[in-house]
N, C-alpha and C positions, 0 to 999 in steps of 0.2 A: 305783592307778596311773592314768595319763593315759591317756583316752579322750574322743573326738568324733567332732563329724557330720562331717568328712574333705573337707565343702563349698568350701575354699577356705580361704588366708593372706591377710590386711587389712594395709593398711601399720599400721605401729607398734608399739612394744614397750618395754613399761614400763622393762625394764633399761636400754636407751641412757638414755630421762630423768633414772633414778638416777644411771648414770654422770655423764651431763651438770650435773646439781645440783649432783654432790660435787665436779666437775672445776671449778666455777664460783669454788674458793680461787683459782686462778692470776690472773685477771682484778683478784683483788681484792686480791690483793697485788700484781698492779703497780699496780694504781689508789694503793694505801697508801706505795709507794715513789715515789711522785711520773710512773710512764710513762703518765698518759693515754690517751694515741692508743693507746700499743702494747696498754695494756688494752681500750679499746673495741675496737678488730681483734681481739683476742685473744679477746674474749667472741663477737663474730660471723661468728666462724671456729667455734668448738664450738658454738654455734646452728646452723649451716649442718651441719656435720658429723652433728649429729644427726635432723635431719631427715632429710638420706641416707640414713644407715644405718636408723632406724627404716622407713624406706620400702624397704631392700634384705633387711631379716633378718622373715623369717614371724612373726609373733605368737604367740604359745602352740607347746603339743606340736600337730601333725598324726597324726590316726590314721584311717588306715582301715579299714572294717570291712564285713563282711557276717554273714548270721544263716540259721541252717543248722537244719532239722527232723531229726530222726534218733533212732530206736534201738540206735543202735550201741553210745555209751558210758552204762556205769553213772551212775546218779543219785544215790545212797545218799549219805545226809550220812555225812562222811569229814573228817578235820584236827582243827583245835583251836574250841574254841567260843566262842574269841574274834572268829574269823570266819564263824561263824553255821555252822559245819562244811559250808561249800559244797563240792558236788561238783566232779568235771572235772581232777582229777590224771589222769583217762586218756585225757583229750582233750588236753591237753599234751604226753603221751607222743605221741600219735599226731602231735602239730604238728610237733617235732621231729624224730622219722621222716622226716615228710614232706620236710622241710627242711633233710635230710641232703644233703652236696655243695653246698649254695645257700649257706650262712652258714659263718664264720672259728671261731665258739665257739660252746657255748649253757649259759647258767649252772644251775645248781640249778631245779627249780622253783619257786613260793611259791605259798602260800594268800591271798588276800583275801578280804573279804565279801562279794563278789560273785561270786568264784569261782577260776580260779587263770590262771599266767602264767608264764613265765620272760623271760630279758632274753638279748640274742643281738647277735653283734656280726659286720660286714660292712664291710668298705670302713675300714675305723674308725671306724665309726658304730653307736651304742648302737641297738638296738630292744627293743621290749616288746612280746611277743607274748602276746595274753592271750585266754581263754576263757572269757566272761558265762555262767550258767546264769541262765535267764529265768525267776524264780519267780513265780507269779500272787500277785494283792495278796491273794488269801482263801485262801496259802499251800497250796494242792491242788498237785498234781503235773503238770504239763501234760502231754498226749499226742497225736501224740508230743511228746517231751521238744526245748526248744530252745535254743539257743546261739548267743550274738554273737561272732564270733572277730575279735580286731583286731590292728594294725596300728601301732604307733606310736613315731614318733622321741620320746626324749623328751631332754629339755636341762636339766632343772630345776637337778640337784645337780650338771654337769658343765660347767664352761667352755670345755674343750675342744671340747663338741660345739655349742655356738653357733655357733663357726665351719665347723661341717661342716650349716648348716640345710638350704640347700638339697640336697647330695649324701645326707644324711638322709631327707629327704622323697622323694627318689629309689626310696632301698634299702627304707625301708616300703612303698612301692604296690608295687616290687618282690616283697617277699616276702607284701605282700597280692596279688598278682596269680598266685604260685605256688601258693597255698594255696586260694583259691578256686576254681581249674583246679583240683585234687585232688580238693576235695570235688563240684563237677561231675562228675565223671567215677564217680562211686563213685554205685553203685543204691542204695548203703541212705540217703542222706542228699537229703535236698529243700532244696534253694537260696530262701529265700522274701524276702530281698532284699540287695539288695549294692553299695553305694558306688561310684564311680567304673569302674562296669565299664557292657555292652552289655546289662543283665541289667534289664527293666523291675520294679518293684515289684511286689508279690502282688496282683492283681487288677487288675492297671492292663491 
């Protein structure tokens, strides 16, 4: 699933281009039927069009995220060992909990390789809320044990939700912004840094 540094949207976005490529038959079937002019306008009228919109629609998924110390949830490899049987189905549960009253659904869990997530829906707006378990590269256990929890609109498989990017981007800092408050407030969990919030980096 979609994850990032939550740092900001850049104009542009490879879909308008596609669209605009494939849109570029019209021009050339009037050019073929003899209208000229009306094709030349007609080509820079969807040139012009798409620079707008690539400048109005965010680029990629948005996610935000913060990364939480804690022994609270179980570690133990758990799932299938197609995805390296990552932990954190009970830090899921516990997201959800959290996130009772704030969101319209919240689907099934899933397992990934990197750990787990479900997908949760607001406003009409798809999110993916997911839970990193941070394994060291010489595969030992860290302690305490840590996690990335994020944040993220995502739009990939859904047309519908392109037109919802910005009100998206909204509902994810939203519900990253509830979820961070939680685990601030809970003694067993250490905050060691967090995106888009007042919370300066570990050491800084």
């Amino acid at each position: 699933m979609a994850s990032g540094a939550g740092k900001g949207c850049r104009p542009g976005c490879g879909v308008v281009w596609l669209v605009f490529l494939s849109s570029l038959a019209i021009p050339w079937f009037l050019a073929r039927s003899g209208a000229v002019e009306v094709a030349v306008i007609t080509f820079g009228v969807l040139l012009l069009s798409c620079f707008v919109l690539g400048y109005l629609i965010p680029a990629g998924d948005r996610s935000f995220s913060f990364c939480i110390h804690t022994r609270k949830f179980p570690t133990d490899p758990e799932g299938e060992e197609s995805n390296n049987r990552m932990p954190g189905s009970k830090v899921v549960e516990h997201l959800k909990h959290l996130l009772q009253g704030k969101i319209e659904r919240a689907d099934e869990a899933i397992q990934e390789d990197w750990g787990w997530g479900f997908y949760c829906q607001n406003y009409k707006c798809r999110i993916w809320v997911g839970a990193s378990f941070a394994t060291p590269l010489d595969g030992t256990s860290p302690d305490p044990p840590e996690w990335v929890i994020s944040s993220t609109h995502e739009r990939a498989y859904w047309i519908s939700q392109w037109f919802r990017s910005f009100r998206g981007l909204r509902v994810a800092r939203e519900l990253h912004g509830y979820l961070l408050a939680a685990f601030k407030s809970d003694p067993e969990v250490e905050i060691v840094w967090a995106e888009d919030s007042d919370l300066p980096p570990k050491g800084a």
